[in-house]
GUGU-940274 format. One record per atom (N, C-alpha, C, CB): residue number from 1; atom name; x, y, z. Coordinates in nm, 4 decimals. Glycine has a CB too. Layout:
BEGIN
<seq:NUM	atom:CA	X:X	Y:Y	Z:Z>
...
***
This chain:
BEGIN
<seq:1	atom:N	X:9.4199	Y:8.7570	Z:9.5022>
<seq:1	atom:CA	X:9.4478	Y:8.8796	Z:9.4262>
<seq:1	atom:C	X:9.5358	Y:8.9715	Z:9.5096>
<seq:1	atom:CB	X:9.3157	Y:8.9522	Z:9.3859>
<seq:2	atom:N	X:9.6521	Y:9.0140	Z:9.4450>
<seq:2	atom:CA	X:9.7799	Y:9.1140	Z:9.5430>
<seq:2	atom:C	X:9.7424	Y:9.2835	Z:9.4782>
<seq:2	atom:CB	X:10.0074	Y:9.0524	Z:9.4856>
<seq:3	atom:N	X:9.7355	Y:9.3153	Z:9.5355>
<seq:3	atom:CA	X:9.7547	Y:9.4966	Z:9.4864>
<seq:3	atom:C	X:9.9166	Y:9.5148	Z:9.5137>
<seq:3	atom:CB	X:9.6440	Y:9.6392	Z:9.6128>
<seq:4	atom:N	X:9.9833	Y:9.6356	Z:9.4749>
<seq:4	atom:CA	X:10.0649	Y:9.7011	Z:9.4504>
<seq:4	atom:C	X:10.0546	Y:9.8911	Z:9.5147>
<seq:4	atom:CB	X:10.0651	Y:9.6647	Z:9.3074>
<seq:5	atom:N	X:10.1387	Y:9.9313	Z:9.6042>
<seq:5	atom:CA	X:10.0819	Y:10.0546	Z:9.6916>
<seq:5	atom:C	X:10.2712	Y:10.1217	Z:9.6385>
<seq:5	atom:CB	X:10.0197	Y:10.0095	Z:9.9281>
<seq:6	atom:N	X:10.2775	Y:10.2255	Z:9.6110>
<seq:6	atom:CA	X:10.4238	Y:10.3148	Z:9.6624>
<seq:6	atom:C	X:10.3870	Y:10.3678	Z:9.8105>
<seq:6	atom:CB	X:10.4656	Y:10.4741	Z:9.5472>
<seq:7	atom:N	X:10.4834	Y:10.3961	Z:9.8331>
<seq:7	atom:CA	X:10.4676	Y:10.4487	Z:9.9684>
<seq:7	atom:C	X:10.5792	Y:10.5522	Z:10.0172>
<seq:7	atom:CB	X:10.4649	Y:10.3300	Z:10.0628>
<seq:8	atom:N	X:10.5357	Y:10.6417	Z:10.0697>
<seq:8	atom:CA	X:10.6521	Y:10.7645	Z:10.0846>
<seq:8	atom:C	X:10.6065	Y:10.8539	Z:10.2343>
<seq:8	atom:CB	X:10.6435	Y:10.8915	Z:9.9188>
<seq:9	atom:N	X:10.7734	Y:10.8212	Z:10.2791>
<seq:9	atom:CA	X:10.7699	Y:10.8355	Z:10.4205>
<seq:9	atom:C	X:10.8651	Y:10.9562	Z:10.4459>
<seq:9	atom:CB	X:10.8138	Y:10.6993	Z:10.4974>
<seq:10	atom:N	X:10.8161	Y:11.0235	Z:10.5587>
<seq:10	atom:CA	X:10.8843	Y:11.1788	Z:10.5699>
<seq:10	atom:C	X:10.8789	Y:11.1455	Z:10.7023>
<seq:10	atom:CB	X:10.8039	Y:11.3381	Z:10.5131>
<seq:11	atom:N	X:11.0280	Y:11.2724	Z:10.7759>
<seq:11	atom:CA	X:11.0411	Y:11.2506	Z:10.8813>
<seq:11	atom:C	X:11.2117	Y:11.2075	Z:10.8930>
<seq:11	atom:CB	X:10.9313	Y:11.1577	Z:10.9164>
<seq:12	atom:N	X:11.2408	Y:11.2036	Z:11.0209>
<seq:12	atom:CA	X:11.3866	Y:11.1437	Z:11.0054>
<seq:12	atom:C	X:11.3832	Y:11.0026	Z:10.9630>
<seq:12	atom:CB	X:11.4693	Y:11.1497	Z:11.1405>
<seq:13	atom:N	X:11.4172	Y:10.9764	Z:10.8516>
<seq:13	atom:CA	X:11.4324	Y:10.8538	Z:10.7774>
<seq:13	atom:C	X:11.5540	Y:10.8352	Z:10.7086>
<seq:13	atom:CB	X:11.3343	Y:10.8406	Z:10.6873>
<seq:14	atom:N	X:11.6333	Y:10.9461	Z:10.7150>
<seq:14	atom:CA	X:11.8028	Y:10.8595	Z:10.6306>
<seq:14	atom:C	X:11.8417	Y:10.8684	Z:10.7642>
<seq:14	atom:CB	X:11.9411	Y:10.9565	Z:10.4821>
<seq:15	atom:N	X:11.9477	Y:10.7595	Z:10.7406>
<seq:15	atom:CA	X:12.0690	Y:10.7194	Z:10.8214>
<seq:15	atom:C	X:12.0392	Y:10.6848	Z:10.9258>
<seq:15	atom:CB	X:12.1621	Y:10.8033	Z:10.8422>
<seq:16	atom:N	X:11.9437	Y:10.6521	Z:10.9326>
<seq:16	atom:CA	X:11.8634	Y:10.5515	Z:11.0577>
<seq:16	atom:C	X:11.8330	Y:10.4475	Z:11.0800>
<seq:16	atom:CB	X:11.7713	Y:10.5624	Z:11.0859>
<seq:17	atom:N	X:11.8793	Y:10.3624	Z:10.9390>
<seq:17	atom:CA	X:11.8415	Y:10.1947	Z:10.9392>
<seq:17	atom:C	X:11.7147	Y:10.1671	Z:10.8647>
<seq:17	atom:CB	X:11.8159	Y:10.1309	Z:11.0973>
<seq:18	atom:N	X:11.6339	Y:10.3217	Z:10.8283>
<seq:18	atom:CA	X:11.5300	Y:10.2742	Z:10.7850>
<seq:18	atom:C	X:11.4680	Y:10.1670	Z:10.6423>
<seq:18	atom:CB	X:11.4919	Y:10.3758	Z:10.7899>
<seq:19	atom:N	X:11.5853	Y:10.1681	Z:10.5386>
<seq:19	atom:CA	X:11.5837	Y:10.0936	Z:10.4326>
<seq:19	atom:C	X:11.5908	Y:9.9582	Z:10.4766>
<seq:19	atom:CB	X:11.6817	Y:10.1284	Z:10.3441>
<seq:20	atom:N	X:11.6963	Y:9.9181	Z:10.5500>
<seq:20	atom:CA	X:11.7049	Y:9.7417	Z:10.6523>
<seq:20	atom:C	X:11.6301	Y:9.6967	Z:10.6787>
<seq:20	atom:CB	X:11.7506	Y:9.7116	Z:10.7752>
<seq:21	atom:N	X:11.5352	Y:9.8239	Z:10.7903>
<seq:21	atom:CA	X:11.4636	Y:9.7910	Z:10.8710>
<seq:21	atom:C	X:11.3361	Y:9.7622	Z:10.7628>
<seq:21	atom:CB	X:11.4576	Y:9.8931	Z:10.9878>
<seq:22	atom:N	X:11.3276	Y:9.8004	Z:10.6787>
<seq:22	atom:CA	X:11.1931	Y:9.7642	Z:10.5985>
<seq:22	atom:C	X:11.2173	Y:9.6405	Z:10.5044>
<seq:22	atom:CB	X:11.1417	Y:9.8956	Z:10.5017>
<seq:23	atom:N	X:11.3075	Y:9.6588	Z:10.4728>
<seq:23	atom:CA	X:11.3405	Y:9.5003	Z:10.4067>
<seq:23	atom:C	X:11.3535	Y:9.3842	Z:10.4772>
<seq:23	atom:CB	X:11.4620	Y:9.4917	Z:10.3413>
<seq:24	atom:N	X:11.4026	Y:9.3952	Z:10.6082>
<seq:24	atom:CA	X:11.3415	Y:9.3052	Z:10.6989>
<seq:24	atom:C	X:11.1951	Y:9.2981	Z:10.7133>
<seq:24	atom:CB	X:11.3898	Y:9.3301	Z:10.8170>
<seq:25	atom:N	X:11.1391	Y:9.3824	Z:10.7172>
<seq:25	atom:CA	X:10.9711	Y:9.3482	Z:10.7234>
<seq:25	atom:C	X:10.9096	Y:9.3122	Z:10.6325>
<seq:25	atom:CB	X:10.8895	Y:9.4395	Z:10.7532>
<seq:26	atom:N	X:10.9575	Y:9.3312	Z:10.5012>
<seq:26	atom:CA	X:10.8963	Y:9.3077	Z:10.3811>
<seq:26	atom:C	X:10.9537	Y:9.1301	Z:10.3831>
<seq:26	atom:CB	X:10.9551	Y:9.4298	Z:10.2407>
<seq:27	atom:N	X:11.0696	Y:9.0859	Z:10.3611>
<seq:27	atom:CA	X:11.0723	Y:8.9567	Z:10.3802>
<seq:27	atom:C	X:11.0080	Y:8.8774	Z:10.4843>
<seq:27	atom:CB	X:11.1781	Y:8.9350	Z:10.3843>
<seq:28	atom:N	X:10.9890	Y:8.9252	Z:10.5970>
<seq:28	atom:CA	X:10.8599	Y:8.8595	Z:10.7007>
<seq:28	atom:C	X:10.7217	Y:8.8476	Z:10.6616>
<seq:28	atom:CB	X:10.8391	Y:8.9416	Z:10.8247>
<seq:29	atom:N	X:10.7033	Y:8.9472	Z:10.6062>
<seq:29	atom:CA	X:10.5953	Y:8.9062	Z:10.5494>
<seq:29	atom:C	X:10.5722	Y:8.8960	Z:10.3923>
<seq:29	atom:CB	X:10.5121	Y:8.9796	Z:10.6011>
<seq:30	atom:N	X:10.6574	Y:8.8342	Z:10.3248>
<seq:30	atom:CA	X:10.6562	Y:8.7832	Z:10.2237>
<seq:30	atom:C	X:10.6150	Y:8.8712	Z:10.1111>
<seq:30	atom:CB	X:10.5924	Y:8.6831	Z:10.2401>
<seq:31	atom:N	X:10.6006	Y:8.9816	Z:10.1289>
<seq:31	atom:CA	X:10.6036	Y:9.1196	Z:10.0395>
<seq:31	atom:C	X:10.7269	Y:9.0889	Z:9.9033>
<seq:31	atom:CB	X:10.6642	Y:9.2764	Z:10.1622>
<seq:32	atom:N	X:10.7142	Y:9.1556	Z:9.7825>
<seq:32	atom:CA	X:10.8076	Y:9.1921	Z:9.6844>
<seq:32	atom:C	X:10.8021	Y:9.3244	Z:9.6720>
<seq:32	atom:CB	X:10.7907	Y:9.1315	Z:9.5623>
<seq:33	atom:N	X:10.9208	Y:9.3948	Z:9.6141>
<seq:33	atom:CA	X:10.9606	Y:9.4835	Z:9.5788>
<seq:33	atom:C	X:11.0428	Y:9.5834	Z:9.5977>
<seq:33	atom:CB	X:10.9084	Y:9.5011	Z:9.5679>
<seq:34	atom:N	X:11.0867	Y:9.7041	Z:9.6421>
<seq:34	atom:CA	X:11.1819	Y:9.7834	Z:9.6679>
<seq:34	atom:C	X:11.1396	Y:9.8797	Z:9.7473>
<seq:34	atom:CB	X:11.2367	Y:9.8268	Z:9.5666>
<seq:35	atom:N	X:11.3046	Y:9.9699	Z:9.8006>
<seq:35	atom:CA	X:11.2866	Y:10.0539	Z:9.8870>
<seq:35	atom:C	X:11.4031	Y:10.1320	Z:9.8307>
<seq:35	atom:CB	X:11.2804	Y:10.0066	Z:10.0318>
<seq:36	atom:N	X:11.4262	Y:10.2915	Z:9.8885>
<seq:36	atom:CA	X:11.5050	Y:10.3660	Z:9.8191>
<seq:36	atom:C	X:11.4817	Y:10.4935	Z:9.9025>
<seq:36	atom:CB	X:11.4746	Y:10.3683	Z:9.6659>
<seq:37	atom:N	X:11.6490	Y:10.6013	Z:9.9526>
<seq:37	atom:CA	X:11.6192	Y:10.6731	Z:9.9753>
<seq:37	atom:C	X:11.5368	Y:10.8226	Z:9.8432>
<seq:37	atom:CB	X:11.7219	Y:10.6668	Z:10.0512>
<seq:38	atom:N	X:11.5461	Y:10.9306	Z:9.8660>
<seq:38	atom:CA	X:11.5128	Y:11.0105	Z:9.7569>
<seq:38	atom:C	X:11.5898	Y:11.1571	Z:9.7915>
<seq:38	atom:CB	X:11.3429	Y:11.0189	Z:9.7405>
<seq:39	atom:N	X:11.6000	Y:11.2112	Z:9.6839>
<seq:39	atom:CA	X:11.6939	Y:11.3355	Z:9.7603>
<seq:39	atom:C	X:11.6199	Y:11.4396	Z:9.8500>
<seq:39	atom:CB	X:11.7685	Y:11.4319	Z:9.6446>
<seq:40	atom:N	X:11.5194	Y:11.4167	Z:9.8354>
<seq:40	atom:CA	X:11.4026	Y:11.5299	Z:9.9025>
<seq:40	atom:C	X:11.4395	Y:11.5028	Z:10.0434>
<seq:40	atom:CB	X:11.2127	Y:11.4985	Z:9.8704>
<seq:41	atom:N	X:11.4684	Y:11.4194	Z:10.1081>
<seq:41	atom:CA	X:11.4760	Y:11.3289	Z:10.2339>
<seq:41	atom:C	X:11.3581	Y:11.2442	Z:10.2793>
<seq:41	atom:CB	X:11.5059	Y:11.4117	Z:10.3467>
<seq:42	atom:N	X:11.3389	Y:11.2259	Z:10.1564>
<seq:42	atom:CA	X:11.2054	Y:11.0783	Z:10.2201>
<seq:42	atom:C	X:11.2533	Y:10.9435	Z:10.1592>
<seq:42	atom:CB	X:11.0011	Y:11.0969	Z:10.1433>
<seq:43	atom:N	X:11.1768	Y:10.8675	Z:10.1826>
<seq:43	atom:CA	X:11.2172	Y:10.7596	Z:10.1507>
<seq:43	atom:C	X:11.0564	Y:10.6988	Z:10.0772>
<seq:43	atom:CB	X:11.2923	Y:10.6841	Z:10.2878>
<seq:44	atom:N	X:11.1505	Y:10.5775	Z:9.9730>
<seq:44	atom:CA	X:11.0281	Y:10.5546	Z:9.9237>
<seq:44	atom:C	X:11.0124	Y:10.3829	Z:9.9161>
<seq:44	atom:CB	X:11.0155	Y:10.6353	Z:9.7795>
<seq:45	atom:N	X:10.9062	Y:10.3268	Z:9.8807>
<seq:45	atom:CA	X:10.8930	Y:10.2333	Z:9.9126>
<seq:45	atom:C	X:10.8036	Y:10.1929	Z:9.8123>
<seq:45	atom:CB	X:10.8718	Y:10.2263	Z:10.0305>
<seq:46	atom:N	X:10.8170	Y:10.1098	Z:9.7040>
<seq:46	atom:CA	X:10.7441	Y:10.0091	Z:9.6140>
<seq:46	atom:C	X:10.7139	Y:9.8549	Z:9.6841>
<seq:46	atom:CB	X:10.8410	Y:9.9896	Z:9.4771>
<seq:47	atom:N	X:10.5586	Y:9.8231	Z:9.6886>
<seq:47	atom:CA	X:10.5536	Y:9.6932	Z:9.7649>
<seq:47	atom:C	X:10.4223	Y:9.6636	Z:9.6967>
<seq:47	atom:CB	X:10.5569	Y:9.6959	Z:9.9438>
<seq:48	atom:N	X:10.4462	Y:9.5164	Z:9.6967>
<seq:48	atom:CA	X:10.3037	Y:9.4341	Z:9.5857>
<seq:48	atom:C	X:10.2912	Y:9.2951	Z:9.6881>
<seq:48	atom:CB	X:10.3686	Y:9.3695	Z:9.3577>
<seq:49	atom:N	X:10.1847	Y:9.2436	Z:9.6754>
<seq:49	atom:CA	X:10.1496	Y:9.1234	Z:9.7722>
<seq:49	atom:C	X:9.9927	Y:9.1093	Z:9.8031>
<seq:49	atom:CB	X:10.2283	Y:9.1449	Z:9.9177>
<seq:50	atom:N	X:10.0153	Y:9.0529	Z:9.8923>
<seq:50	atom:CA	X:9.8847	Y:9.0272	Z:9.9108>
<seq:50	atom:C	X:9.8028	Y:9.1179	Z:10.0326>
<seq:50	atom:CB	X:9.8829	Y:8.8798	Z:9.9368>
<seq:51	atom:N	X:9.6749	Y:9.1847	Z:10.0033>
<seq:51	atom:CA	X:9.6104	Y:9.2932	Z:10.0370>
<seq:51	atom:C	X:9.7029	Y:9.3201	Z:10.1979>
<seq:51	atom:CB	X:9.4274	Y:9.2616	Z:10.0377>
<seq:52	atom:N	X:9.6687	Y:9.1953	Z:10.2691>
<seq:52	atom:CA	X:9.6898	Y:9.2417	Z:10.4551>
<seq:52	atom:C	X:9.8318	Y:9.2362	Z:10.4477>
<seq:52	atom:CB	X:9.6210	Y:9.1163	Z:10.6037>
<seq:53	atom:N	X:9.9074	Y:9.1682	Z:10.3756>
<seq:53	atom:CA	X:10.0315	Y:9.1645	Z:10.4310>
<seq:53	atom:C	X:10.0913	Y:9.3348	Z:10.3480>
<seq:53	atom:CB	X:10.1228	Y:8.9909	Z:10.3827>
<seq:54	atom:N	X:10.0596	Y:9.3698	Z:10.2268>
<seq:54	atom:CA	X:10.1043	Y:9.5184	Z:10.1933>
<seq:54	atom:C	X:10.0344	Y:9.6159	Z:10.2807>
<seq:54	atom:CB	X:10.0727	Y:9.5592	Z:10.0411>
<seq:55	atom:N	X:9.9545	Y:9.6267	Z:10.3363>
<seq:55	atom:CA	X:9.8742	Y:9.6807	Z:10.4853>
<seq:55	atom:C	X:9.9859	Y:9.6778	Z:10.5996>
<seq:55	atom:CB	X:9.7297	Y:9.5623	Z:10.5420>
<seq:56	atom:N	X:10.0377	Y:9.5843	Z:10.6586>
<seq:56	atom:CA	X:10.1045	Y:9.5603	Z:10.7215>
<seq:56	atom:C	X:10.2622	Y:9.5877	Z:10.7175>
<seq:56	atom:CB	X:10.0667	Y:9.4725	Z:10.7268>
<seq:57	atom:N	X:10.2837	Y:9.6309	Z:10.5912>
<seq:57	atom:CA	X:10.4007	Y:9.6811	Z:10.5413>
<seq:57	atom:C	X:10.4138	Y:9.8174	Z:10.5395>
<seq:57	atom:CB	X:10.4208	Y:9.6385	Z:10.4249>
<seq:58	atom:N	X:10.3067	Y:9.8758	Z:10.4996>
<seq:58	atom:CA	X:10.2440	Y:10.0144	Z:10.4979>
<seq:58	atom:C	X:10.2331	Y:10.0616	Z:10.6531>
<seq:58	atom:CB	X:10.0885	Y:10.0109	Z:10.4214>
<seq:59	atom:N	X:10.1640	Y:9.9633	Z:10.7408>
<seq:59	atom:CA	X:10.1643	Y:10.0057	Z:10.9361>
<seq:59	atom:C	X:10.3191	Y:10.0159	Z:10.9339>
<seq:59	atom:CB	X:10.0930	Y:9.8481	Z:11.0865>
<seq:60	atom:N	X:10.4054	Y:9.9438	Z:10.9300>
<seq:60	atom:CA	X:10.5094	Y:9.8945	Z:10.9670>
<seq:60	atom:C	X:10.6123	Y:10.0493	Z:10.9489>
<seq:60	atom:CB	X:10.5410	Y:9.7496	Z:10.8742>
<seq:61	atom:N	X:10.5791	Y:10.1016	Z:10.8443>
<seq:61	atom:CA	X:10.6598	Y:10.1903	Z:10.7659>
<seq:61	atom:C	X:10.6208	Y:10.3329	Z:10.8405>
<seq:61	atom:CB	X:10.6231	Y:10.1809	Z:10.5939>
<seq:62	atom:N	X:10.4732	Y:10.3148	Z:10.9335>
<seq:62	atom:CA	X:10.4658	Y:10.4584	Z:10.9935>
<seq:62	atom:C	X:10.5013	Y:10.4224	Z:11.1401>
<seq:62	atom:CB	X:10.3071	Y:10.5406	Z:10.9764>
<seq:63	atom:N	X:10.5264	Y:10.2774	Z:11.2062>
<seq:63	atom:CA	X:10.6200	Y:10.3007	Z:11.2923>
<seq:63	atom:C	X:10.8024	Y:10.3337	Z:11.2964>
<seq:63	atom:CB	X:10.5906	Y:10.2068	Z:11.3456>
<seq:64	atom:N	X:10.8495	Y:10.2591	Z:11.1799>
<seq:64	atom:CA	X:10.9937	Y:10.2945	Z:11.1077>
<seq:64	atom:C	X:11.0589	Y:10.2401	Z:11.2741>
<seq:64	atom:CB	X:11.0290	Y:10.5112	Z:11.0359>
<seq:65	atom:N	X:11.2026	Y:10.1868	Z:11.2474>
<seq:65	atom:CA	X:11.3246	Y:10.1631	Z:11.3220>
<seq:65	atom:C	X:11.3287	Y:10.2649	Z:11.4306>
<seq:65	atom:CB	X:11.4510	Y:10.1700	Z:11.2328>
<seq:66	atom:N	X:11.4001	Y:10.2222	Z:11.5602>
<seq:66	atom:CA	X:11.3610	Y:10.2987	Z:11.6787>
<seq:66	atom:C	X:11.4443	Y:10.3996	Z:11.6820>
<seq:66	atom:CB	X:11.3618	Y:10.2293	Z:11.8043>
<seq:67	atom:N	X:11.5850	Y:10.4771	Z:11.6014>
<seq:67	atom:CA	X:11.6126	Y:10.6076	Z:11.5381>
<seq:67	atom:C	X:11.5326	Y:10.6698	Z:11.4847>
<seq:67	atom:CB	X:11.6891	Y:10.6100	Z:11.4602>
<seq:68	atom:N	X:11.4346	Y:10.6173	Z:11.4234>
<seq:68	atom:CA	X:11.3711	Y:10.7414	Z:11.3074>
<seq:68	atom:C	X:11.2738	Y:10.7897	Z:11.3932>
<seq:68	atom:CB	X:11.2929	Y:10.6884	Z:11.1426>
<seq:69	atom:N	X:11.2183	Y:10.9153	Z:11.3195>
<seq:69	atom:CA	X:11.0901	Y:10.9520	Z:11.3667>
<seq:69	atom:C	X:11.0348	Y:10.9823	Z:11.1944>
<seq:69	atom:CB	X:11.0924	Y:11.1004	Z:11.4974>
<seq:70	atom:N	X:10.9451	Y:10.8999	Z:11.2023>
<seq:70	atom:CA	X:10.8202	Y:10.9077	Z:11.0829>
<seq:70	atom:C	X:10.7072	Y:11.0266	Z:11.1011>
<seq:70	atom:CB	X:10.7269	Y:10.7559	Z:11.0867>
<seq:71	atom:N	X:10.7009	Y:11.1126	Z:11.0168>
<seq:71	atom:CA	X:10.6599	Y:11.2273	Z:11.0533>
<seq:71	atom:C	X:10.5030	Y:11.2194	Z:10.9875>
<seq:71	atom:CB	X:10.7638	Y:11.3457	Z:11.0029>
<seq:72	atom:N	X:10.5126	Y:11.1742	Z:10.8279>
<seq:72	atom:CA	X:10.4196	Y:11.1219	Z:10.7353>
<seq:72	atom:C	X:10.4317	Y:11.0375	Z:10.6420>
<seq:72	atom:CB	X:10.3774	Y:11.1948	Z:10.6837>
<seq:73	atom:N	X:10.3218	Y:10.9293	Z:10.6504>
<seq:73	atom:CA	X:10.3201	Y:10.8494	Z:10.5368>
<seq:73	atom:C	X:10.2007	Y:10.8468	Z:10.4151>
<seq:73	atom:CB	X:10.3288	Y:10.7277	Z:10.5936>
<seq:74	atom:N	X:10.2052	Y:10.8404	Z:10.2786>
<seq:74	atom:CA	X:10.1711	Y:10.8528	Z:10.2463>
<seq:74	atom:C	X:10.1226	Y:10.7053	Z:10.1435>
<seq:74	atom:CB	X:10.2133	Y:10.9509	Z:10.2506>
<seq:75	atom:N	X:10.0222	Y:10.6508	Z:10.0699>
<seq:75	atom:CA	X:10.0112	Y:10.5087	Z:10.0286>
<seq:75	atom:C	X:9.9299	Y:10.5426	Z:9.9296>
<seq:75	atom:CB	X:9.9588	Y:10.3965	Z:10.1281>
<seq:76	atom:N	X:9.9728	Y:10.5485	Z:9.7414>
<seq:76	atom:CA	X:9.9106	Y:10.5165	Z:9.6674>
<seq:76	atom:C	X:9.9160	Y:10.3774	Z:9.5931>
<seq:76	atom:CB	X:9.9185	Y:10.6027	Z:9.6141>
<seq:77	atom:N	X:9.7875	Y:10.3460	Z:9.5280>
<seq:77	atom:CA	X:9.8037	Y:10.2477	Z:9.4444>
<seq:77	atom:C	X:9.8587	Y:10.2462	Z:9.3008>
<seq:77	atom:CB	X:9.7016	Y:10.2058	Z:9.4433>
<seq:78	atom:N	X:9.8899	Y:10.1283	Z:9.2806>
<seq:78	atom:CA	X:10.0111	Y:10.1646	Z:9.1643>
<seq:78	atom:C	X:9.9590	Y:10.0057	Z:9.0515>
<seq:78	atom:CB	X:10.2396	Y:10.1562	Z:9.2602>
<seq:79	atom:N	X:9.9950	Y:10.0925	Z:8.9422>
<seq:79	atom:CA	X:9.9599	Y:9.9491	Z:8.8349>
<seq:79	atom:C	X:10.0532	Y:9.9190	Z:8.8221>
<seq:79	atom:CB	X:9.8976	Y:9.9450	Z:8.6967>
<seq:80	atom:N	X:10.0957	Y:9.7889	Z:8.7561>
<seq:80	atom:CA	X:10.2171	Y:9.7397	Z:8.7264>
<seq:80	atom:C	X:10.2643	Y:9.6218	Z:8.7626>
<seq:80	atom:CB	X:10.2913	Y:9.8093	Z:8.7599>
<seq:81	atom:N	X:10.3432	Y:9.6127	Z:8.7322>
<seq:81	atom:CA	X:10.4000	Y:9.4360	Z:8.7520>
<seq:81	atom:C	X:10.4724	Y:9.3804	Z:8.8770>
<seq:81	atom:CB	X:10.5155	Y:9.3986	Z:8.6392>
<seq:82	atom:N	X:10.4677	Y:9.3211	Z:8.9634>
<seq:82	atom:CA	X:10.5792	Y:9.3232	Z:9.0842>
<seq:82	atom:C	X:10.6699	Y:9.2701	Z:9.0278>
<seq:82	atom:CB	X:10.5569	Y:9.2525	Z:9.2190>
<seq:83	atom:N	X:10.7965	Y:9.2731	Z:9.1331>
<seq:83	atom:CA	X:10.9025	Y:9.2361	Z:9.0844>
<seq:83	atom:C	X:10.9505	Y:9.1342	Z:9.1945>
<seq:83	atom:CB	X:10.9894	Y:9.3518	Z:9.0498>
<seq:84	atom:N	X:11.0580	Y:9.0414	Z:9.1732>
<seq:84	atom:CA	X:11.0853	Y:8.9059	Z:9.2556>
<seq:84	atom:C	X:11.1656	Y:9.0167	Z:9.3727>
<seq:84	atom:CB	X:11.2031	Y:8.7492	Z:9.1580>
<seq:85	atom:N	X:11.1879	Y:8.9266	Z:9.4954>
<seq:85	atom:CA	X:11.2442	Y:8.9611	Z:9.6227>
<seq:85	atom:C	X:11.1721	Y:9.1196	Z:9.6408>
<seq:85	atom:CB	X:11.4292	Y:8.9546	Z:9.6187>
<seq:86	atom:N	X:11.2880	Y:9.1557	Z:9.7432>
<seq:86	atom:CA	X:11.2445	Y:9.2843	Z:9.7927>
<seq:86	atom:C	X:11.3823	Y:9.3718	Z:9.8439>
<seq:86	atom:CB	X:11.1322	Y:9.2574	Z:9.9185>
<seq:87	atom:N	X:11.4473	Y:9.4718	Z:9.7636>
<seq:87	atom:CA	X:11.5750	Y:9.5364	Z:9.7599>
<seq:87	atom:C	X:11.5682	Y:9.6454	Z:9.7956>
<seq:87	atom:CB	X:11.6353	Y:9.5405	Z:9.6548>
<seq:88	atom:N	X:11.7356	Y:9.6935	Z:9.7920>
<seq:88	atom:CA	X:11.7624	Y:9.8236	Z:9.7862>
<seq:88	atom:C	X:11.7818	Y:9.8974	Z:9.6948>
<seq:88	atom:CB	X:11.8340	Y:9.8439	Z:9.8356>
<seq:89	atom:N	X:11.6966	Y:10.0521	Z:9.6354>
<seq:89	atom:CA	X:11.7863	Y:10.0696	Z:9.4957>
<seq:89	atom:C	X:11.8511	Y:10.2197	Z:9.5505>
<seq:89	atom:CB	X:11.6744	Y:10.0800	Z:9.3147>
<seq:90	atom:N	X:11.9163	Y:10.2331	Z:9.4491>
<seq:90	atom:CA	X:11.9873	Y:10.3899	Z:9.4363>
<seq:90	atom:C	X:11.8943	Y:10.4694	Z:9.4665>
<seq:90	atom:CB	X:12.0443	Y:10.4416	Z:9.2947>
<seq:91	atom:N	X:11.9715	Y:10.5889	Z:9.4998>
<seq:91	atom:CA	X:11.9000	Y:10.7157	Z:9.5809>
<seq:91	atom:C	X:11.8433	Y:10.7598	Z:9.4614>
<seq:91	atom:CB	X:11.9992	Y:10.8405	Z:9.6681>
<seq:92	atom:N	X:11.6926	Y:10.8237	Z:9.4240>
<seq:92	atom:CA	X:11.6545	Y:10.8678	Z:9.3178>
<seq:92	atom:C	X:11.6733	Y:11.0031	Z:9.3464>
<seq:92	atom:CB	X:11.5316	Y:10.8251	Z:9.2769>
***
């Protein structure tokens, strides 16, 4: 059974690699779904999988790429459908 978490990260997070850097982690660990900056300056993060590895996606996201500084993260659960791979979308 996979849950589904958004996730929204504050802190220096644009222009730091941080979207890459999470889509690299999300394909390591075999995660689906998306990532996206937001105009507020956070970044957000849709991820579905399986319990430890979206855990691990979620740790991953409050250490962030060695530019950023992650200030707060935040992890709700989310209903809904996952979606195949794991991308980049437009700035919401």
């Amino acid at each position: 059974m996979g849950v589904m978490q958004r996730v929204v990260v504050s802190g220096k997070v644009h222009q730091v690699g941080f979207r890459d850097y999470t889509i690299r982690k999300a394909q390591a660990l075999g995660v689906t779904g998306w990532v996206r900056n937001r105009q507020d300056g956070t970044v957000e993060v849709m991820v579905s999988g399986e319990d430890e590895a979206v855990a691990a996606l979620v740790e991953a996201c409050r250490e962030g790429p060695p530019l950023s500084r992650v200030d707060h993260v935040e992890a709700f659960v989310e209903d809904g459908q996952p979606v195949k791979g794991f991308t980049k979308r437009f700035t919401a």
